[in-house]
N, C-alpha and C positions, 0 to 999 in steps of 0.2 A: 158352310156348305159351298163349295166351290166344282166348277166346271170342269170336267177331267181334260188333261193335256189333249190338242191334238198330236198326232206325230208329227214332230217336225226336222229339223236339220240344219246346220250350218255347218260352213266350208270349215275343211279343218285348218287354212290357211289364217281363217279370221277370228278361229280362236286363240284368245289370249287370259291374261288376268281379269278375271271377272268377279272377284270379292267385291269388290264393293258395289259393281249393279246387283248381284244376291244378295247384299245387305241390304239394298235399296226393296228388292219385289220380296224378301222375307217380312219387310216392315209393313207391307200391304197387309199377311193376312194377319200381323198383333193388332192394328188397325179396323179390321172390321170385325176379330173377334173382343177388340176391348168396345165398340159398338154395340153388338149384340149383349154384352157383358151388362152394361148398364140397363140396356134396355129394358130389362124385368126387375129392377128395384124401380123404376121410375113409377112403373105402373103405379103401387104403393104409395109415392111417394107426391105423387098427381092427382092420388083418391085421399091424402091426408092437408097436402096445401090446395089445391083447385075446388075440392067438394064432392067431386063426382065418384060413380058409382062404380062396382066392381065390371060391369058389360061396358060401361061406357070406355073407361082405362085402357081394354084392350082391342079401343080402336088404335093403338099405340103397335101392335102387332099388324093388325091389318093395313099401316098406312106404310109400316119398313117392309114386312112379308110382299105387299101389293104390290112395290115398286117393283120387286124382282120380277115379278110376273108381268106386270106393264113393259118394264125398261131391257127386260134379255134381247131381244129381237135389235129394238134400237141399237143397241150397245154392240150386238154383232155388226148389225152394217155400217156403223160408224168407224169401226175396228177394220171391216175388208177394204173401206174407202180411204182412211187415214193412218193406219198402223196402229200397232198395239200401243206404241211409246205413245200416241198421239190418244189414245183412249184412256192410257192411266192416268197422265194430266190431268182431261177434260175431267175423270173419275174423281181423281184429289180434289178439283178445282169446287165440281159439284160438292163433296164432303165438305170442301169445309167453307160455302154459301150455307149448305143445311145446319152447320156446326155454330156458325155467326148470326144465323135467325133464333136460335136457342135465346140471345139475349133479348130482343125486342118481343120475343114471346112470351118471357117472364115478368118485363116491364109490364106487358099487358096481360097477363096473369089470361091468358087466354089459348084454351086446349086445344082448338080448333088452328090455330098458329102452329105450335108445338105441332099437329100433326102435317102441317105443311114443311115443317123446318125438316121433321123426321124422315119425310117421302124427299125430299131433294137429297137427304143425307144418304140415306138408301137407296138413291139412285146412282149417288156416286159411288159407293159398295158393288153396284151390281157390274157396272165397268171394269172396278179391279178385280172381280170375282173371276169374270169372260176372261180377261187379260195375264193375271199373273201366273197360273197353273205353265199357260204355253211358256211363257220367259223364264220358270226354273228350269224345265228342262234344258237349255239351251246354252243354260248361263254357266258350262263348261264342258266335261267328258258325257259322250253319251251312258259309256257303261256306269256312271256313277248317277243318273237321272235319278232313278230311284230313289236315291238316301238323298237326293238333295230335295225331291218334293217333299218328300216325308219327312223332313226335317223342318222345311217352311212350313208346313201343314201344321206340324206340333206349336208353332208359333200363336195360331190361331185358338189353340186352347189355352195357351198362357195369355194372351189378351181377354179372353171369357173369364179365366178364374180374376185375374187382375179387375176388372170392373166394378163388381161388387162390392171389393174389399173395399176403392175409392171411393166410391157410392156409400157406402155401411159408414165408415170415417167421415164424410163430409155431409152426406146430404139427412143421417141418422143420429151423428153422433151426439149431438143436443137437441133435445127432442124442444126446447124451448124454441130455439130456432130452425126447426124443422118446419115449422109452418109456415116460413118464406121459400122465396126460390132463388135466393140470391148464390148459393151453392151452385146451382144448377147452372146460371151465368157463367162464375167462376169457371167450372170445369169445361165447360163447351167452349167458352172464348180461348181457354187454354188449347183444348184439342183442333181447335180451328188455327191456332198459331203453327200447333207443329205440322201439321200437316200442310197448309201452306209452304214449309219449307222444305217440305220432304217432295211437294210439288217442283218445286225451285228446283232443287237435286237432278229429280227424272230429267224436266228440262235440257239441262245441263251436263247429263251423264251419256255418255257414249253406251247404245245398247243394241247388241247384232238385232239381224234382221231375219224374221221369221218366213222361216219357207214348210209350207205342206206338203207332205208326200203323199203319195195316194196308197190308200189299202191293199195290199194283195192278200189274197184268200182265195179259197175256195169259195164263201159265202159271200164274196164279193163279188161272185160273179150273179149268185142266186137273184132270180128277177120276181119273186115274190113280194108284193105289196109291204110295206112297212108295217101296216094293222093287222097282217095275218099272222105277223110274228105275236106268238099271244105271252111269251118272256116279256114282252115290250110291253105290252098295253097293260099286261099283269103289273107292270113294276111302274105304269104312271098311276093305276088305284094306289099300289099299297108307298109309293113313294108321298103322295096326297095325304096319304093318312100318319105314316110316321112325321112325316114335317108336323102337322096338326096337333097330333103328340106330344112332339118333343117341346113346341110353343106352348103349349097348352100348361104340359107340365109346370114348364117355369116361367109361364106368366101371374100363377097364384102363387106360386111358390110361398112368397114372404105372405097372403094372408093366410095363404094354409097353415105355417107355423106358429104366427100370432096367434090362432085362432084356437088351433090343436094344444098348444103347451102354453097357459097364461105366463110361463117364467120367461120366456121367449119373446124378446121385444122388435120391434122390425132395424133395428142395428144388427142385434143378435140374426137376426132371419136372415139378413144382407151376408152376411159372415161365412151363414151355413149353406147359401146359394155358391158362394164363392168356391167352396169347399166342394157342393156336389159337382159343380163345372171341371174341378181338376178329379173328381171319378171319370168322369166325362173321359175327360184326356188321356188317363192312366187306361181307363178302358179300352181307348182305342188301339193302346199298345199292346198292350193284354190279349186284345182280340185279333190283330195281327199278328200272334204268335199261335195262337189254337187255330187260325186258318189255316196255318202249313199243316196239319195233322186232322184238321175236319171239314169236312166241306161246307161251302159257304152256305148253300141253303139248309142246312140242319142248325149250324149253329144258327142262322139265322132266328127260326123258329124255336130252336132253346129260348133265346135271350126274349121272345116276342110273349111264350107262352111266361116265363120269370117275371116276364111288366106285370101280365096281365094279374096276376098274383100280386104282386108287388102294390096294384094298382088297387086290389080288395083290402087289403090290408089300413089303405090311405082311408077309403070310402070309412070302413068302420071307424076309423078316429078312436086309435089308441094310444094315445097322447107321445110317447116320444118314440114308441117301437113305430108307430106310422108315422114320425117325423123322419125314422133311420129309414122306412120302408121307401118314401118320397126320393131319401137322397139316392138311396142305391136303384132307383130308377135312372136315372144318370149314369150308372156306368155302364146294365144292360141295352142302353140306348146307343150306345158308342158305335157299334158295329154296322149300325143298321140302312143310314144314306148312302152310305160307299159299297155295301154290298148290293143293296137292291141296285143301286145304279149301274154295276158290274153284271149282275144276270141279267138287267133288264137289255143291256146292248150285246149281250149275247148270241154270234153267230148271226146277225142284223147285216154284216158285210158292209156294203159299201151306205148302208142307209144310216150306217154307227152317227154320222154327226149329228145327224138331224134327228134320231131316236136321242141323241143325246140334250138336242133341243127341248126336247117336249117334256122329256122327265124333269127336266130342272126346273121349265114353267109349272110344273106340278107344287112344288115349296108353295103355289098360292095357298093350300091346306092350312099353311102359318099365320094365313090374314085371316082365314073364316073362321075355325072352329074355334082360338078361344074367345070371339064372341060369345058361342052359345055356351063357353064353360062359363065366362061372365055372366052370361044370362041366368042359367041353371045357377050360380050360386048365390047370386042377391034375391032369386024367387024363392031358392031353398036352404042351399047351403056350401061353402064352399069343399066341404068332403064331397058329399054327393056330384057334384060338378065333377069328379073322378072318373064318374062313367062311362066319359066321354072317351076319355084316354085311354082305357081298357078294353073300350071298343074298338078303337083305331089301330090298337096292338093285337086284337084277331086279327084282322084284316092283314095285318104282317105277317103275321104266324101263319095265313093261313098262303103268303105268293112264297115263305119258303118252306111249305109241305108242298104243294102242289103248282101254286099260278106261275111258278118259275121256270117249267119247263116252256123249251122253245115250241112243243107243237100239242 
């Protein structure tokens, strides 16, 4: 989940060969999706080494989800007072302190660490999140802008599917030694090595400089309050709730599997998360091709009312049709933060950035609710914990029938 470019510009004097700073700001988002990647085997893998419980686990959600919501703001004004180049460092730099406290957390076999290690890691994500969108654009022809985000963007679902598979291979795949955390050391200090050096890089790499243009529109001259735009305020409910969602889904993911097919072991479950993250990804392309042909808020509510189904399907626990039902929730979810995000600044005019601000403090949805699916499934059960999700996919379904118009 990343911040949409602003417009920006450079001289065309001062374009040049810029392969390899796009090499560099593409590496951001396999970085923070190979982050989020792991992120939901650990849950697991924290309730089978540490002891703890399935609500407690995904305070793991709410300490990476929170930072976004604490650190946006900061991360902006740091970003207008020292430049982007000077925000992706400080971002690397935070990444990999949170990536090098993985190991004295593990030493100390202590969760309450781990979610300190995990909120500084995630606070250096939320820097490259603000920062790298504006640098693809830039990083050569304007008319190819397009195909160059959207190419770095695909990056970020190849780092989600990748996580798992590491995690599933390392931290599953002896289940004798799965009950240490020495895995866990391993891969952090490793991911704390490269990115330090991919810091180094930025550092060191010559990257234009970012100039904003201003809006023109028609709606940009429109002097209507921000909140009376009701597209907008529609699309920080239902952006709230699909973030909520989408974490929710795949923070039980792996004990939903264990749970639902006993053939299925949490290796196996690490495997099939991995699996549903490139639905994810495939979907996203998928559903960039039926936008040209449908409009964003119908399919919207297609794919919203398909969770919701998808989402009955899981609760009932039919052993491997509701493990296929689980995964193909992941591809109908592909479409859905880029679209709402796209109505919600909708004909906003000159208020676009700041509407752009608030929707994205919205993702806090990802730190709260799968507590209460935590909660819901150690009191009851982790199908029923479903609920939760199914309700969060009305709520979408319902800003693209109706909350998405702008009046």
């Amino acid at each position: 989940m990343a911040l949409q470019p602003a417009t920006t510009s450079i001289a065309a004097g001062n374009r040049g060969n810029f392969l390899f700073p796009l090499i560099l700001v593409t590496s951001l988002f396999f970085l923070w999706g190979l982050a989020y990647g792991l992120l939901d085997v650990l849950n697991k893998h924290f309730q089978d080494t540490l002891n703890i419980d399935k609500s407690r686990s995904t305070l793991l959600q709410m300490a990476y989800f929170g930072a976004y919501f604490l650190i946006a703001l900061p991360a902006g004004f740091f970003m207008n007072r020292f430049g982007y180049k000077n925000g992706i460092v400080a971002g690397l730099l935070l990444y990999t302190v949170g990536a090098l406290l993985f190991y004295p957390s593990a030493q100390l076999a202590s969760f309450n660490f781990f979610l300190l290690a995990l909120f500084i890691l995630a606070s250096g994500l939320t820097f490259l999140e603000t920062a790298a969108n504006p640098y693809v654009t830039v990083l050569g022809s304007p008319e190819t802008s397009e195909f160059r985000l959207n190419l770095s963007q695909s990056f970020n679902g190849v780092g989600s599917f990748i996580g798992p598979i590491i995690a599933a291979k390392l931290f599953f795949a002896d289940e004798a030694k799965s009950s240490n955390l020495d895995s866990v050391k391993m891969v952090y200090l490793i991911i704390a090595a490269v990115v330090l050096i991919i810091a180094g890089l930025f550092w060191k790499t010559h990257l234009p400089e970012i100039r904003e243009s201003e809006l023109v529109s028609k709606a940009a001259q429109d002097s209507k309050p921000l909140f009376q735009h009701k597209n907008f305020t529609g699309a920080i409910i239902a952006q709230f709730f699909y973030v909520a969602a989408q974490v929710g889904v795949a923070a039980l993911f792996i004990n939903y599997c264990t749970e639902a097919d006993k053939s299925i072991n949490s290796a196996k479950a690490a495997y099939l998360l991995s699996v549903s993250l490139l639905l994810f990804t495939l979907g996203r392309f998928a559903g960039t091709a039926l936008l040209k042909k449908i409009p964003a808020n119908k399919l919207l509510t297609v794919y919203a009312l398909i969770n919701i189904l998808l989402c009955i399907l899981v609760i009932l626990e039919k052993g491997n049709i509701s493990v296929y039902a689980l995964m193909a929730i992941f591809f109908f979810e592909s479409i859905m933060f880029p679209t709402i995000f796209a109505l919600g600044v909708k004909e906003v005019g000159h208020h676009t950035k700041k509407a752009s601000s608030f929707i994205i403090m919205s993702i806090v949805g990802g730190a709260i609710m799968p507590y209460a699916m935590g909660w819901m499934a150690d009191e009851y059960s982790t199908a029923m914990a479903y609920i939760i999700p199914a309700f969060c996919f009305l709520v979408v379904a319902w800003y693209g029938w109706k909350g998405y118009k702008p009046y």
